[in-house]
Structure formats: structure tokens, C-alpha cells
TORBA-792307 format. One line per 2 residues: number of its first residue (from 1); their letters; for each residue x, z, y of C-alpha. Coordinates in pm, whole numbers. Example, Ala and Ser with C-alpha at 12.3 -4.5 7.8 and 13.67 -1.06 7.14 Angstrom:
2
1 = as = 1230 780 -450  1367 714 -106;
This chain:
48
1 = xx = 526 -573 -4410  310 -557 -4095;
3 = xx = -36 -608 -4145  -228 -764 -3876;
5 = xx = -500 -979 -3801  -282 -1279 -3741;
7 = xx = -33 -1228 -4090  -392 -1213 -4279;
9 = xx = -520 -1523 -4084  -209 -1773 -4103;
11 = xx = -88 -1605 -4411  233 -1491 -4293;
13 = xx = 397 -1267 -4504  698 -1163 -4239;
15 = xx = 601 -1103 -3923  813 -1373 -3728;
17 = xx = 731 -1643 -3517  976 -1897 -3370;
19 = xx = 952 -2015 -3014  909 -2313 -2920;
21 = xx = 1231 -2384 -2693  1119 -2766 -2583;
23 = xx = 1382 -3038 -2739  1610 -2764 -2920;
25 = xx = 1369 -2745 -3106  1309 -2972 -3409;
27 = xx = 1014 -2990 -3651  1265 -2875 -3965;
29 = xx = 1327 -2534 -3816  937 -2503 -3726;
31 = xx = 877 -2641 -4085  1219 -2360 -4200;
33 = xx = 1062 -2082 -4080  701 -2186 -4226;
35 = xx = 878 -2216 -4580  1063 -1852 -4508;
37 = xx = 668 -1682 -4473  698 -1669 -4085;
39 = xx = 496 -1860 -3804  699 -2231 -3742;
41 = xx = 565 -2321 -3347  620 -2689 -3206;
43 = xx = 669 -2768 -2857  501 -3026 -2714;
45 = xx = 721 -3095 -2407  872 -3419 -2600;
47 = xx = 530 -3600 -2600  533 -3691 -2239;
């Protein structure tokens, strides 16, 4: 595992985040690759 500031702060465990890719993007697969140790990222382009 890589050891950074960021894994120690969010508790990530693998070193992956997701993009946020605007409506292709749903909060499962943000929540997914939470669950899987990595960084789940929303989008916020749907708000508007």
C-alpha cells in the first residue's frame, strides 16, 4: 500500500479515487468504491 497523507487522513487503504464523470455517475459506485477502501467522489453537476 501507498502511504500518504491523504490514505492516513480519509482512511483509504488502496490508493484509488473515482472521478466524478457528472450524471454517469451514481452515488452506488461513489458509495462501491468507498466500501472497496478507495476514495468514492460525487459530482455535483446534477444539482442545478
Amino acid at each position: 500500500m501507498i502511504e500518504t497523507n491523504i490514505t492516513k487522513m480519509f482512511g483509504i487503504k488502496h490508493p484509488i479515487f473515482s472521478a466524478p464523470m457528472g450524471p454517469f455517475f451514481t452515488r452506488d459506485l461513489a458509495l462501491a468504491v468507498s466500501e472497496a477502501g478507495g476514495l468514492g467522489v460525487l459530482s455535483n453537476v446534477n444539482i442545478i
